[in-house]
Residue frames as qw, qx, qy, qz and C-alpha x, y, z in Angstrom:
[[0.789, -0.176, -0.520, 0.277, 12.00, -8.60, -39.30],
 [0.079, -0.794, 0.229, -0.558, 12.97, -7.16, -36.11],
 [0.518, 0.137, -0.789, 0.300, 14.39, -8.26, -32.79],
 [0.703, -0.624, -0.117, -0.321, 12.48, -9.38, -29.57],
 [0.268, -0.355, 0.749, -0.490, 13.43, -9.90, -26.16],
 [0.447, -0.135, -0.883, 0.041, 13.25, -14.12, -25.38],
 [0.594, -0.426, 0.080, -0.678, 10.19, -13.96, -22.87],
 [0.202, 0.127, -0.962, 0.134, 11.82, -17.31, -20.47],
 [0.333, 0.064, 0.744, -0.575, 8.19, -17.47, -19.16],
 [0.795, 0.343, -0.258, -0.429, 6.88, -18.59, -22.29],
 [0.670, 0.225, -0.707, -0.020, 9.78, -21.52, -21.64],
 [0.303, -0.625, 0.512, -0.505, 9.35, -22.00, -17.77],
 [0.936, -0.161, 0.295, -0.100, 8.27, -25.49, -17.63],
 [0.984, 0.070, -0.099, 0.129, 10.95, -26.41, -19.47],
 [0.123, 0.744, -0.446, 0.482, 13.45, -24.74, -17.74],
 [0.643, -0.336, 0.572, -0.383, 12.22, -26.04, -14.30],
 [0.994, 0.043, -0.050, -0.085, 12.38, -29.80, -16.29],
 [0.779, 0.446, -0.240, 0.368, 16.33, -29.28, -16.10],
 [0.329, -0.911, -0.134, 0.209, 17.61, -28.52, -13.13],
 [0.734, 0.105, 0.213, 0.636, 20.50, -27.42, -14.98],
 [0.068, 0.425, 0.250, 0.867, 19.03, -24.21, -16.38],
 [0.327, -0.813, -0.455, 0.159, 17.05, -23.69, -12.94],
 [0.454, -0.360, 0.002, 0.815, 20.04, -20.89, -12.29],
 [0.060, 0.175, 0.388, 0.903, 19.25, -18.97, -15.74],
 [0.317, -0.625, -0.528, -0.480, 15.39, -18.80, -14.75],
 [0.604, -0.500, -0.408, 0.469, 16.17, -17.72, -11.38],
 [0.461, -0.218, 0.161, 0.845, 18.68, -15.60, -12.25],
 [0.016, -0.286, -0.420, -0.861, 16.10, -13.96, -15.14],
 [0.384, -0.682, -0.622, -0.020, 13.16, -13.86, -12.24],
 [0.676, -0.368, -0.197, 0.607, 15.56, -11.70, -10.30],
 [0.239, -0.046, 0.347, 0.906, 16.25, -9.05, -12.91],
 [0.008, -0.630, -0.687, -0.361, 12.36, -8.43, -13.60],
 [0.004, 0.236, -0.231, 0.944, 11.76, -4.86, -12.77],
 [0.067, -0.632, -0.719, 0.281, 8.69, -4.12, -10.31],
 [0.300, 0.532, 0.180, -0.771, 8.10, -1.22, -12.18],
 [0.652, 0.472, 0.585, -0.102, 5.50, -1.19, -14.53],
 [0.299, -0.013, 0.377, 0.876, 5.66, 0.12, -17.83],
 [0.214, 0.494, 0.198, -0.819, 3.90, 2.99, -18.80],
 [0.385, 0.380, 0.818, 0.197, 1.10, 2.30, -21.14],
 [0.142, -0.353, -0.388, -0.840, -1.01, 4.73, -23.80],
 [0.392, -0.535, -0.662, -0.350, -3.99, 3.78, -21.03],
 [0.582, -0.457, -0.453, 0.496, -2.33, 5.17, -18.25],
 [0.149, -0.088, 0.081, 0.982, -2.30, 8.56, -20.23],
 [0.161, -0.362, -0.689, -0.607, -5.65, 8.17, -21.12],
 [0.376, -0.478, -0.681, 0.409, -6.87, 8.75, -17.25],
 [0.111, -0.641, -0.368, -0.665, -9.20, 11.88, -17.22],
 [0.506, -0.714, -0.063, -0.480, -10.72, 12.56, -13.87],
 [0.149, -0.395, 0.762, -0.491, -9.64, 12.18, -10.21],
 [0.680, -0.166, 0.461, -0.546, -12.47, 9.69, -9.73],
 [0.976, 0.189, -0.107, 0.004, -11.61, 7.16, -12.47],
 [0.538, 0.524, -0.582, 0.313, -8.38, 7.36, -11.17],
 [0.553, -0.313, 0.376, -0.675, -9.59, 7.24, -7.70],
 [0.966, 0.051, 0.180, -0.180, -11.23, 3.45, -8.98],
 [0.625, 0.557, -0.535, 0.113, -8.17, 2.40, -10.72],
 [0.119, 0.473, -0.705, 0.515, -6.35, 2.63, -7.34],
 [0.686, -0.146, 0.384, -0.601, -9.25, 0.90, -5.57],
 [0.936, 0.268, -0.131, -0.188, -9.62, -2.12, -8.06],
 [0.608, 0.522, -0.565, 0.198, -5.99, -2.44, -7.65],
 [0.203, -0.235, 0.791, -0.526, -5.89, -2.88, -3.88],
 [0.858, -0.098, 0.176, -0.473, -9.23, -4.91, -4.01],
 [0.932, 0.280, -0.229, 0.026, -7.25, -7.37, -6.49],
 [0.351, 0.545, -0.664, 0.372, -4.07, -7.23, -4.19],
 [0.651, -0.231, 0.484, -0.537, -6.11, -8.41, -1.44],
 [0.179, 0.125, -0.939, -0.264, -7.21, -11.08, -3.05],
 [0.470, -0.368, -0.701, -0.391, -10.13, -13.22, -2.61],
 [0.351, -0.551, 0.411, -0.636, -11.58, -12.18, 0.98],
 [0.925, -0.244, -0.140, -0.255, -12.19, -15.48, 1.62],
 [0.669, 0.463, -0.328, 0.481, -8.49, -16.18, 1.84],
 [0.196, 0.487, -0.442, 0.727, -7.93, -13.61, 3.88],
 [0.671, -0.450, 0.157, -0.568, -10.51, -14.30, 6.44],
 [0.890, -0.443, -0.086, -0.062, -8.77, -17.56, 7.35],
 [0.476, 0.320, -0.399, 0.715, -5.65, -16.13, 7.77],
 [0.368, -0.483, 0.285, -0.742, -7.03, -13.65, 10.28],
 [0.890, -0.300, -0.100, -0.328, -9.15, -16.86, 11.52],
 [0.955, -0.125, -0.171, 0.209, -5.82, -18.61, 11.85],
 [0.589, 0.165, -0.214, 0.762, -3.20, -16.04, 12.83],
 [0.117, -0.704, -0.345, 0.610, -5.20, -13.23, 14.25],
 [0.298, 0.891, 0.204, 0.275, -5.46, -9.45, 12.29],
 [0.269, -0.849, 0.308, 0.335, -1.70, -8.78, 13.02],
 [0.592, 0.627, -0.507, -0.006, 0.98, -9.10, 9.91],
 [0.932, -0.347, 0.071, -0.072, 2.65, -11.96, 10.99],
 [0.623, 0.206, -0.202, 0.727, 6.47, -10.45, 10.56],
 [0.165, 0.502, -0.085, 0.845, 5.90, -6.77, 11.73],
 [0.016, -0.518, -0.613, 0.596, 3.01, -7.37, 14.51],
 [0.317, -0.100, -0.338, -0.881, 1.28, -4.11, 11.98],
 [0.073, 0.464, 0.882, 0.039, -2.56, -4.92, 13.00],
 [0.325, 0.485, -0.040, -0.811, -3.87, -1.97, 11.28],
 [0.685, 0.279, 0.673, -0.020, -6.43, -3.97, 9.31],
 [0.549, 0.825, -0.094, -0.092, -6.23, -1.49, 5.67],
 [0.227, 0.748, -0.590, -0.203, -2.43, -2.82, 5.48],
 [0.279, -0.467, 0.836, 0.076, -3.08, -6.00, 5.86],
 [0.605, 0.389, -0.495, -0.487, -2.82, -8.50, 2.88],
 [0.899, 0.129, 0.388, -0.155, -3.52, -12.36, 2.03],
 [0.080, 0.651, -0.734, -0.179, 0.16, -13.30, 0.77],
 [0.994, 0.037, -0.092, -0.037, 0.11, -16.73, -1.24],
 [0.536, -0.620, 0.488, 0.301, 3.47, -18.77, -0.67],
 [0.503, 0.262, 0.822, -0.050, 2.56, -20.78, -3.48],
 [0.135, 0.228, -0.092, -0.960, 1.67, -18.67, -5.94],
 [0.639, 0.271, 0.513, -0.505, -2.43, -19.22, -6.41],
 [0.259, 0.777, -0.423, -0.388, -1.56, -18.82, -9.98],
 [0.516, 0.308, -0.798, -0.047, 0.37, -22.22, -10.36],
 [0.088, -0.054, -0.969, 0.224, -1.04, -24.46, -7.27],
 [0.433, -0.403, -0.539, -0.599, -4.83, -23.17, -6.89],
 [0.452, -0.247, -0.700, 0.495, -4.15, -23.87, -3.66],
 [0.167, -0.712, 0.120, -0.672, -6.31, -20.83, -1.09],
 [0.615, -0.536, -0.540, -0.204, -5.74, -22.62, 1.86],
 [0.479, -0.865, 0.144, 0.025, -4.68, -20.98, 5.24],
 [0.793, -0.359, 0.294, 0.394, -1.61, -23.29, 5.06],
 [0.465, 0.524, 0.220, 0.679, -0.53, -21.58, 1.13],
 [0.179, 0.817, 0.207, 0.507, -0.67, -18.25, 2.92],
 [0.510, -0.228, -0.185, 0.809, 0.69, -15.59, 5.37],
 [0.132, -0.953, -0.272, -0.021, -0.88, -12.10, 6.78],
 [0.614, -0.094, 0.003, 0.784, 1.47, -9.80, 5.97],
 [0.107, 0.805, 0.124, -0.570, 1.54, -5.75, 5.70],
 [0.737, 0.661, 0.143, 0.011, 0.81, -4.83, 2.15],
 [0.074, 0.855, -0.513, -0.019, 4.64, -3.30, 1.94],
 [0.281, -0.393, 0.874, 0.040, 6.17, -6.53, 3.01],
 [0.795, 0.396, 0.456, -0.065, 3.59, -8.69, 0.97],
 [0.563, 0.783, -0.251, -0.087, 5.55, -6.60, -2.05],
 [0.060, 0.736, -0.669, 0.089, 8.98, -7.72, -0.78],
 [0.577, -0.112, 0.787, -0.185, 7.85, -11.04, 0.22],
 [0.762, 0.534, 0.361, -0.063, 6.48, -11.65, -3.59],
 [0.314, 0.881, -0.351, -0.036, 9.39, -9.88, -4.98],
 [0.933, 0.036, -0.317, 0.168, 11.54, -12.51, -2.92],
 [0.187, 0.599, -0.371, 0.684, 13.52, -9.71, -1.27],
 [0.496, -0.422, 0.515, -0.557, 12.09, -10.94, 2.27],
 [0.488, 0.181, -0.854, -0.013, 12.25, -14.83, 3.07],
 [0.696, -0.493, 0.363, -0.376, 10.93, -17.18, 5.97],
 [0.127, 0.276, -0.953, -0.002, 13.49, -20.24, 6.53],
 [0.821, -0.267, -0.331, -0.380, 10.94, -23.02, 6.28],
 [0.664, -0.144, -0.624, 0.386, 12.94, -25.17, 9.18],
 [0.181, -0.269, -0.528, 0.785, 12.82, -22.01, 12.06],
 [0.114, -0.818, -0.547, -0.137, 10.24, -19.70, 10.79],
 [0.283, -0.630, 0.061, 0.720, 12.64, -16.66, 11.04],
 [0.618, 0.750, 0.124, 0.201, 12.70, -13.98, 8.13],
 [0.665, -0.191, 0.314, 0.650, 15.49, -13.66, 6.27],
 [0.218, 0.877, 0.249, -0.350, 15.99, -10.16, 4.60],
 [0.666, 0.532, 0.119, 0.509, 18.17, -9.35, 0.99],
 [0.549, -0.025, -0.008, 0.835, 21.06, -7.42, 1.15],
 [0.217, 0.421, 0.248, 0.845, 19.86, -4.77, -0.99],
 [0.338, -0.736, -0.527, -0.259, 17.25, -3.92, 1.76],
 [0.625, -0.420, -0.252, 0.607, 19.74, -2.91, 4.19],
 [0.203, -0.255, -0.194, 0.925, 19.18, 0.51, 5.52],
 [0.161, -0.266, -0.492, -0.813, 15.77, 0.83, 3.95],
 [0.544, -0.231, 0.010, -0.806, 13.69, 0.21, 7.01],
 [0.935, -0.163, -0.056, -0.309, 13.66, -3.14, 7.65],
 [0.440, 0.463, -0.682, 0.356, 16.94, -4.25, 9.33],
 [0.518, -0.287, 0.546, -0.592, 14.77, -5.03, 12.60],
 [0.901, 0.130, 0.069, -0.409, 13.00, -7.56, 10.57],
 [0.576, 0.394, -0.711, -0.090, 15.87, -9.92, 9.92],
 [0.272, 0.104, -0.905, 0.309, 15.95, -12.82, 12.12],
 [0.610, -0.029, 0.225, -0.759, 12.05, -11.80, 13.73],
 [0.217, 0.047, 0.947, -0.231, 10.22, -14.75, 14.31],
 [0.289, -0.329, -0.528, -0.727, 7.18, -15.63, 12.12],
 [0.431, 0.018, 0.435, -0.790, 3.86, -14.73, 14.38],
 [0.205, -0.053, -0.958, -0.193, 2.01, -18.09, 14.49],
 [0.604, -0.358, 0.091, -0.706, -0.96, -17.94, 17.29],
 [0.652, -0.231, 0.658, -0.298, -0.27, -21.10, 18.62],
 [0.872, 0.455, -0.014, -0.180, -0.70, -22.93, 15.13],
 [0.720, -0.250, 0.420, 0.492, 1.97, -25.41, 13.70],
 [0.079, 0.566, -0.291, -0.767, 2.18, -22.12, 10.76],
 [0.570, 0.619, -0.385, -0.379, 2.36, -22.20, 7.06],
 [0.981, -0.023, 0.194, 0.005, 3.05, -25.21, 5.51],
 [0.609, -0.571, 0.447, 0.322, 7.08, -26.14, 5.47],
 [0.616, 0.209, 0.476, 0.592, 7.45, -28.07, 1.94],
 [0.311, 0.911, 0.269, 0.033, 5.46, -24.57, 0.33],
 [0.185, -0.905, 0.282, 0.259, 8.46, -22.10, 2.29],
 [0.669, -0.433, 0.547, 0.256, 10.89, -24.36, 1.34],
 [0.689, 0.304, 0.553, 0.356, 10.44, -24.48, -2.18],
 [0.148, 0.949, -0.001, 0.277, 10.29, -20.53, -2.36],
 [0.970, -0.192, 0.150, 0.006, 12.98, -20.66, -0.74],
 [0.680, -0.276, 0.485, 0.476, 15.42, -22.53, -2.58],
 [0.396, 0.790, 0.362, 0.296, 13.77, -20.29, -5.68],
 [0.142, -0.964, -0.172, -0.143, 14.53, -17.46, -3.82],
 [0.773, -0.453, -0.087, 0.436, 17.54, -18.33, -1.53],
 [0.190, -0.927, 0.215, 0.243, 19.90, -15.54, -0.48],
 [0.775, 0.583, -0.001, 0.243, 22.97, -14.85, -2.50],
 [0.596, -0.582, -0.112, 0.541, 26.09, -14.60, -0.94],
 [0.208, 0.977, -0.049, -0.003, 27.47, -11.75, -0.86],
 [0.815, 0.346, -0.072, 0.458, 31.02, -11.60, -2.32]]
């Protein structure tokens, strides 16, 4: 016998059936580390050129589907739509939604963002208030570079943006913690 860590994304639906215990699944979303863990296969890497593809496959699959991203661009232009960034190699196809649980690829599930903020925007550490379309930036970010970006207007092109209920439910997942 031996003891495991409780994996709560083996229980998420029935967390989210209570909003009672929404806090604890929050609260354990929060704590997930964005580093990976180091694997036997990641020692197993031989040559600069299969490591070379590793890093390639991994930005192809952070892109996502190019369809995706082509109607962002089609609907927001080829600028990140927090920074203004319109260097096209940094910019990503950010679901709100995650594609994952709604299937959803349409323009309205998504947001052209530079691949840095796409991490902090999936990490929850960067926000857009779904009622103004301003980002909202986490504490912890302060003094790391991105203390311009708080209150920045989201870059729309004339479109009525991203769709409202989508922000809004990330969100209130997500929603800033006061600080004490």
């Amino acid at each position: 016998m031996s003891i495991k860590e409780v994996d709560l994304s083996q229980l998420e639906n029935f967390f989210i059936s209570d909003p009672s215990l929404t806090p604890l699944l929050t609260d354990y979303a929060r704590r997930l580390s964005p580093e990976p863990e180091i694997s036997q296969a990641d020692d197993d890497v031989r040559t600069i050129i299969e490591a070379r593809r590793i890093v390639l496959r991994e930005i192809s699959l952070r892109r996502g589907q190019v369809q995706f991203r082509n109607r962002l661009v089609e609907r927001y232009g080829a600028k990140c739509q927090i920074s203004g960034c319109a260097f096209p190699g940094l910019l990503e196809a950010a679901h709100i939604n995650p594609y994952a649980q709604s299937s959803d690829n349409s323009a309205r599930n998504g947001l052209l963002l530079r691949s840095d903020i796409h991490t902090l925007f999936d990490l929850g550490m960067i926000l857009i208030d779904p009622d103004t379309f301003t980002v909202k930036i986490e504490a912890g970010l302060s003094g790391c570079g991105y203390d311009e970006l708080e209150g920045v207007s989201l870059l729309l092109n004339g479109t009525k943006g991203p769709d409202k209920e989508a922000l809004r439910k990330r969100w209130r997942f997500f929603k800033p913690v006061p600080e004490e």
